[in-house]
VEXDREN-2710 file (C-alpha; in Angstrom, 1 decimal):
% VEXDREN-2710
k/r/px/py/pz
1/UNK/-8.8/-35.0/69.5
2/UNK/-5.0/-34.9/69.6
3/UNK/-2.1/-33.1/67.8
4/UNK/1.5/-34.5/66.9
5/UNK/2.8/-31.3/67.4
6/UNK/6.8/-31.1/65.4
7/UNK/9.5/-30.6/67.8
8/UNK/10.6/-26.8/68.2
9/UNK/14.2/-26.5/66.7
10/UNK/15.7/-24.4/69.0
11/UNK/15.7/-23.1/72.8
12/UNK/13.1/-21.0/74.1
13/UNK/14.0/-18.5/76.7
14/UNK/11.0/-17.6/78.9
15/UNK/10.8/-15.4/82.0
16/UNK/8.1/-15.6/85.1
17/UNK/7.1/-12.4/86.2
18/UNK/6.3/-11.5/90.1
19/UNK/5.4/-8.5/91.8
20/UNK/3.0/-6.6/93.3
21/UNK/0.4/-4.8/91.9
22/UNK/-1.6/-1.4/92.9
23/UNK/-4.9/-2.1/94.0
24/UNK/-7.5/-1.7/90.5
25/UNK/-4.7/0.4/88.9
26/UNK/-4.2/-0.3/85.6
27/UNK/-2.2/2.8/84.4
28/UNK/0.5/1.7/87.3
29/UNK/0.6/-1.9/86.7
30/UNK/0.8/-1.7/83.0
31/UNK/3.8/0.9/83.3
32/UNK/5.0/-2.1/85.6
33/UNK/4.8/-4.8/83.3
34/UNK/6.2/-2.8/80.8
35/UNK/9.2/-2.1/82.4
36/UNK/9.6/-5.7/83.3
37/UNK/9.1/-6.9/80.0
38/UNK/12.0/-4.4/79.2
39/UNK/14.3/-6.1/81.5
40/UNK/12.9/-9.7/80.7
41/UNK/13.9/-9.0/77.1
42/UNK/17.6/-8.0/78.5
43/UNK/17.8/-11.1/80.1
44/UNK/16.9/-12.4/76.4
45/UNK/13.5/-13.7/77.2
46/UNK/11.6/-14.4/74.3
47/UNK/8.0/-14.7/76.2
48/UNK/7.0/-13.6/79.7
49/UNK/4.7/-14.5/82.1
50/UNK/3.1/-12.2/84.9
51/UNK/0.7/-13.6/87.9
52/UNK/-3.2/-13.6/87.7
53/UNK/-5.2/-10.5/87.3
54/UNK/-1.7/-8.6/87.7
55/UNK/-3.3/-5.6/85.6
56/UNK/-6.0/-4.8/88.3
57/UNK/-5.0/-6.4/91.5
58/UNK/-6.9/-9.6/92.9
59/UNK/-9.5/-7.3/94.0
60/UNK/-12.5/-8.5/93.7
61/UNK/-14.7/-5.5/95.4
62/UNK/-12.9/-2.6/93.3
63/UNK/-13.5/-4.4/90.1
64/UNK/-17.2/-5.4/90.6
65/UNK/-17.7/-1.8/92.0
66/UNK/-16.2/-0.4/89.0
67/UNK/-15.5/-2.7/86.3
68/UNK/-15.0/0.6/83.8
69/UNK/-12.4/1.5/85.6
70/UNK/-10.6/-1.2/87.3
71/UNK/-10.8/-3.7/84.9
72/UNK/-9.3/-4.1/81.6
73/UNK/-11.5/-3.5/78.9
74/UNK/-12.2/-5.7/75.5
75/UNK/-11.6/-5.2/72.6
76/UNK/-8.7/-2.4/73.2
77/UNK/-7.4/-0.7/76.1
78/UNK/-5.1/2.4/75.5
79/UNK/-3.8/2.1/78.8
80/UNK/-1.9/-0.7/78.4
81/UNK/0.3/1.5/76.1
82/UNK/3.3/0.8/78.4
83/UNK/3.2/-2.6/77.9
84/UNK/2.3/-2.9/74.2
85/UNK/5.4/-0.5/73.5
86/UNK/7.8/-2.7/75.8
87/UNK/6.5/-5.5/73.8
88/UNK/6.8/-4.1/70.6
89/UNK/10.1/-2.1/71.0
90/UNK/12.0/-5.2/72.2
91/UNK/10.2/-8.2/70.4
92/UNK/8.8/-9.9/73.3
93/UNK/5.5/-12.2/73.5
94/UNK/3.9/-11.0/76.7
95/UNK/0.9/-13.1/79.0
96/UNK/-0.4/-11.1/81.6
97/UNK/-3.4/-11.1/83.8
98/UNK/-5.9/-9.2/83.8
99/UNK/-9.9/-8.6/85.1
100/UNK/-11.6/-8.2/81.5
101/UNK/-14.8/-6.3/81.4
102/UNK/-16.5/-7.9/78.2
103/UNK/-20.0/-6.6/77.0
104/UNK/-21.1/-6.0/80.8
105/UNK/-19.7/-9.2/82.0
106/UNK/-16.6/-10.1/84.0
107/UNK/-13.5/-12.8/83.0
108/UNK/-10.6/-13.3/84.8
109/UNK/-8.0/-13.5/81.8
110/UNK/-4.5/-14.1/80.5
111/UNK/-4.3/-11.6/77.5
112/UNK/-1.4/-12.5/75.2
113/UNK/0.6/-9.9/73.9
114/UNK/2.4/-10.2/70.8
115/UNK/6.0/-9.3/69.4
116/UNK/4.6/-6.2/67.8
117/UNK/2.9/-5.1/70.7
118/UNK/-0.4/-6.4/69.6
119/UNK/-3.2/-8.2/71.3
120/UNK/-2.8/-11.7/69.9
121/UNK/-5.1/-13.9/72.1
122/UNK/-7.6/-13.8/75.0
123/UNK/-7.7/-16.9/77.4
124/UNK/-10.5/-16.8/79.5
125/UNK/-10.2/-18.7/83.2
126/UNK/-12.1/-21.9/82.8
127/UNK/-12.5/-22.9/86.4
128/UNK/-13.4/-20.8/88.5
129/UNK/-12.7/-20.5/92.1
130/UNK/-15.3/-20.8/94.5
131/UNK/-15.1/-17.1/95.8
132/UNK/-14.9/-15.6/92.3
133/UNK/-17.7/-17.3/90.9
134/UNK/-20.3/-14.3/91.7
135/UNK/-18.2/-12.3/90.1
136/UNK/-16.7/-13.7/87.1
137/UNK/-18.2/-15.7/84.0
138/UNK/-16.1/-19.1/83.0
139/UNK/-13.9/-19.4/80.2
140/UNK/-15.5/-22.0/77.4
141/UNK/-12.2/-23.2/75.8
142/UNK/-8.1/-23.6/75.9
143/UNK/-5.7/-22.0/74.6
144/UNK/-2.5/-22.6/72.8
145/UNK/0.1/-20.2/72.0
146/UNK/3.1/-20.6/69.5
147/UNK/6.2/-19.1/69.9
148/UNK/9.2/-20.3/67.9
149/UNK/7.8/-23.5/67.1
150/UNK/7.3/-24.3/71.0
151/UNK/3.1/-25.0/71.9
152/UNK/2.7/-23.0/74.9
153/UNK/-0.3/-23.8/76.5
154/UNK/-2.5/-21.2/79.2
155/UNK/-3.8/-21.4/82.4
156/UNK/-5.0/-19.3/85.3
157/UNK/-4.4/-20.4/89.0
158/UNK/-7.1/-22.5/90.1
159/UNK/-7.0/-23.9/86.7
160/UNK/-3.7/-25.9/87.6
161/UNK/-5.4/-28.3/90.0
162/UNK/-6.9/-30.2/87.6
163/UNK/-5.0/-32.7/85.9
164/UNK/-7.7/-32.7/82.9
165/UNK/-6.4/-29.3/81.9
166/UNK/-2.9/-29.5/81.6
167/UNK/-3.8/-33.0/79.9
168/UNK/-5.8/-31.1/77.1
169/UNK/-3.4/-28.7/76.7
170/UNK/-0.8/-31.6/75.8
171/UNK/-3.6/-33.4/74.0
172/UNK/-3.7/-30.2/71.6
173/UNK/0.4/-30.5/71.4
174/UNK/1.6/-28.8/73.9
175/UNK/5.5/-28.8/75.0
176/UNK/4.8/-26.1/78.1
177/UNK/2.0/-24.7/80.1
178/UNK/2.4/-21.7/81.4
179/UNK/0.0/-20.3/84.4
180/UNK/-0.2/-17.3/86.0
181/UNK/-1.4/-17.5/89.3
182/UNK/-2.3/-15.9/93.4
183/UNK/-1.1/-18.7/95.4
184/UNK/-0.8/-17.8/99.3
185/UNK/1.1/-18.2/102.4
186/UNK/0.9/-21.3/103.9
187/UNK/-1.8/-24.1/102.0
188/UNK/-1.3/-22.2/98.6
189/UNK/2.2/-22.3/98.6
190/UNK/2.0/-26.1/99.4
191/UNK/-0.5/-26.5/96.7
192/UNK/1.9/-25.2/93.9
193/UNK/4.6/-27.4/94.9
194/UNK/2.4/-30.2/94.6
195/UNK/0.7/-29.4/91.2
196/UNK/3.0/-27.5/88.7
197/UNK/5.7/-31.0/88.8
198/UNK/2.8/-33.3/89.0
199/UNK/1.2/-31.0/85.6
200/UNK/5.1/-31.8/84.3
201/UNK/5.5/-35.1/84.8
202/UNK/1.9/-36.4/83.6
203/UNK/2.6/-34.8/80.0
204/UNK/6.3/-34.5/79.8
205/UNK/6.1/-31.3/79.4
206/UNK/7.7/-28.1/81.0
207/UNK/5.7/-26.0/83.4
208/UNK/5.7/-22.3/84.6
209/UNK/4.2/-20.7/87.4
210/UNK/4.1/-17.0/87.5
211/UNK/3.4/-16.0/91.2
212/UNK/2.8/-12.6/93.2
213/UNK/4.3/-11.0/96.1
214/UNK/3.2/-8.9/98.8
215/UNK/-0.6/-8.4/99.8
216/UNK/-3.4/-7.8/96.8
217/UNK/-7.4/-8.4/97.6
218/UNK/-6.4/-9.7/101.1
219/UNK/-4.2/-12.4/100.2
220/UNK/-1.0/-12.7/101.6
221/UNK/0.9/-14.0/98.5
222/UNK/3.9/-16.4/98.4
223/UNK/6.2/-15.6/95.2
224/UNK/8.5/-18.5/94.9
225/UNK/7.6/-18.1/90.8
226/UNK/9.5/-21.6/89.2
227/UNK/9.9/-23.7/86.2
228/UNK/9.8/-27.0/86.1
229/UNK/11.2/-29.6/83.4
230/UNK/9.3/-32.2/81.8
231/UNK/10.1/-34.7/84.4
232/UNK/8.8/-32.3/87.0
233/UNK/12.3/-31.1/87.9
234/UNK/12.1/-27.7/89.6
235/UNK/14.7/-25.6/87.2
236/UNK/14.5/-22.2/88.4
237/UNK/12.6/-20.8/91.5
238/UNK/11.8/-16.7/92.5
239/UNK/12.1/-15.8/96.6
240/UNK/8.6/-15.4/98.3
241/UNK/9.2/-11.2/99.0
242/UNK/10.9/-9.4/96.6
243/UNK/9.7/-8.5/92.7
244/UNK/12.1/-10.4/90.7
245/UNK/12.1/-12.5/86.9
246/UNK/12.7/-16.1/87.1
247/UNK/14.8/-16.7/83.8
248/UNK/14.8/-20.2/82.1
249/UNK/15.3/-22.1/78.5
250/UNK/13.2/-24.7/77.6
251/UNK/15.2/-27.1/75.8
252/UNK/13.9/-29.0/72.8
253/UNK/16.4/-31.9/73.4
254/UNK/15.5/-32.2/76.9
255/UNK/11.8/-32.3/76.3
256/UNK/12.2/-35.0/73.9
257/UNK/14.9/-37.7/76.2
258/UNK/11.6/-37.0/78.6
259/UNK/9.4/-37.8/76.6
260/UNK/11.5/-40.7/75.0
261/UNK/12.4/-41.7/78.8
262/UNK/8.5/-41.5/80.4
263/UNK/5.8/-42.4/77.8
264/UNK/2.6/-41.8/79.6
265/UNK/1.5/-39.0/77.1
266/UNK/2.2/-41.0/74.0
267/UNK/0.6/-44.2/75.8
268/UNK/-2.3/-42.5/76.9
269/UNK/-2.6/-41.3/73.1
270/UNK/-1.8/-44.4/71.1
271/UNK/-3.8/-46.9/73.2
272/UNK/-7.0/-44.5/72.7
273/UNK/-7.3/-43.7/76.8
274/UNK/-8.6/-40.2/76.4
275/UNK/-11.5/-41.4/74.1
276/UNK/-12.2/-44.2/76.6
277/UNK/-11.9/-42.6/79.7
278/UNK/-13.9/-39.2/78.1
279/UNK/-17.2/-41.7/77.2
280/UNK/-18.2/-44.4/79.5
281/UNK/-17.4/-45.6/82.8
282/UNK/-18.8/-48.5/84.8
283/UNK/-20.7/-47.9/88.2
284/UNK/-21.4/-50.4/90.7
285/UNK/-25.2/-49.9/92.9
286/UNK/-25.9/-52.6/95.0
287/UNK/-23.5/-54.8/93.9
288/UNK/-24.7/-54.5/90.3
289/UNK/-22.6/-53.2/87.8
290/UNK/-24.1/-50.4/85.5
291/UNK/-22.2/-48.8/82.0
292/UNK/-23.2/-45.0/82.2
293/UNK/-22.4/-42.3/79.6
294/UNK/-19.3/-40.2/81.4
295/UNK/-20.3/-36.7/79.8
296/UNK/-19.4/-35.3/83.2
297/UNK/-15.7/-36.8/82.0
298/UNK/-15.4/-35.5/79.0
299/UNK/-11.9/-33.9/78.5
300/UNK/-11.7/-30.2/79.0
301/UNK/-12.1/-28.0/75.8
302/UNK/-10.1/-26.0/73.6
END
């Protein structure tokens, strides 16, 4: 399924978030985020963005050792105050992640924030990477976010590899997609400059990468947070060190001379690809060709 989604009428300022977070302390980080949300919204940031898991640390043995304490928990977590307040006292739509603790399970999510400093939306990490999949349970669908008329769609690091889900998240109308992430020194950094303008330029549609610095669950990250444009354009880019915002408007006119310019999305829509490509595909055994259903294709949900 697909959505013609209206254009947004006006600019949307966004900020991408990086720092680095105490190890499983979410009392510290969320006084962190809060104050950076303050100084997004002085910048006149109208959503921001912080890096994967930023509430808890990466830290995958201090949150399966003690998920009541350093994880977030569902459902309401009073401390978070911080951040709510920030939120609410300056009218900014925070996305920030988080280790969720859900009815004894474990999610690495993006909780979304709203303008008066309420929890608006949970997105749950859909794919999983390979040394978090002891851990934590997979997300089972998308999700979409709108701010000002502008379709912001979610992901999570690992998410971001995968063309499919950046695809569904312009399928469902998208104009953005918005990640936060743990990309490393070295292969991970390379990785991100590889995916977030290829995720751009396949959908015409702006992309933001919310990155950490420092050291968290034995990762040496890479900062270098960015936005890139709809024709995969880098418009803004963090350092790899220091905590720091990375300030950008997406612009409505912009996104549509890219989308009037490069037509792959609205090709791929009109000529009935996604349907095609999502049900059958032809496989060739012993020189025989074979139509088999492509269930294993299907596009990713939301």
């Amino acid at each position: 399924m697909t959505v013609a989604a209206p254009w947004p009428s006006r600019p949307l300022r966004v900020a991408a978030a990086q720092a680095c977070p105490s190890p499983g302390d979410v009392v510290a980080n969320a006084a962190t985020a809060g104050a950076m949300v303050r100084e997004a919204a002085e910048a006149g940031a109208r959503v921001v963005v912080f890096p994967e898991k930023f509430l808890t640390g990466y830290e995958p043995e201090l949150i399966r050792g003690d998920p009541e304490r350093c994880a977030v928990q569902a459902g309401g977590d009073e401390r978070l105050g911080p951040l709510l307040t920030a939120c609410r006292d300056t009218g900014t739509v925070a996305i920030v992640g988080a280790a969720v603790h859900d009815a004894g399970e474990l999610y690495v999510s993006a909780l979304v924030i709203d303008s008066d400093g309420g929890w608006a939306a949970r997105y749950d990490k859909q794919i999983l990477f390979r040394s978090e999949r002891d851990i934590y349970r997979p997300g089972r669908a998308g999700c979409t976010v709108e701010v000002d008329g502008w379709r912001l769609g979610l992901g999570i690091c690992y998410d971001s590899g995968f063309p499919e889900h950046a695809r569904a998240a312009a399928l469902d109308g998208c104009h953005a997609y918005l990640v936060g992430a743990l990309f490393s020194v070295g292969n991970g950094y390379h990785e991100s400059r590889m995916w977030f303008p290829a995720r751009a330029f396949d959908n015409t549609m702006y992309t933001l990468l919310a990155n950490h610095v420092g050291t968290t669950g034995g990762w040496d990250t890479c900062g270098a947070s960015a936005v890139w444009d709809p024709t995969g354009r880098l418009v803004a880019e963090a350092g790899p060190t220091e905590a720091e915002l990375v300030v950008a408007d997406l612009d409505p006119e912009h996104l549509r001379r890219a989308r009037e310019a490069h037509t792959m999305l609205a090709d791929f829509r009109d000529t009935h690809c996604a349907d095609a490509l999502s049900h059958n595909r032809v496989e060739v055994i012993d020189g025989h060709p074979r139509e088999i259903a492509r269930a294993d294709a299907a596009p990713m949900p939301r």
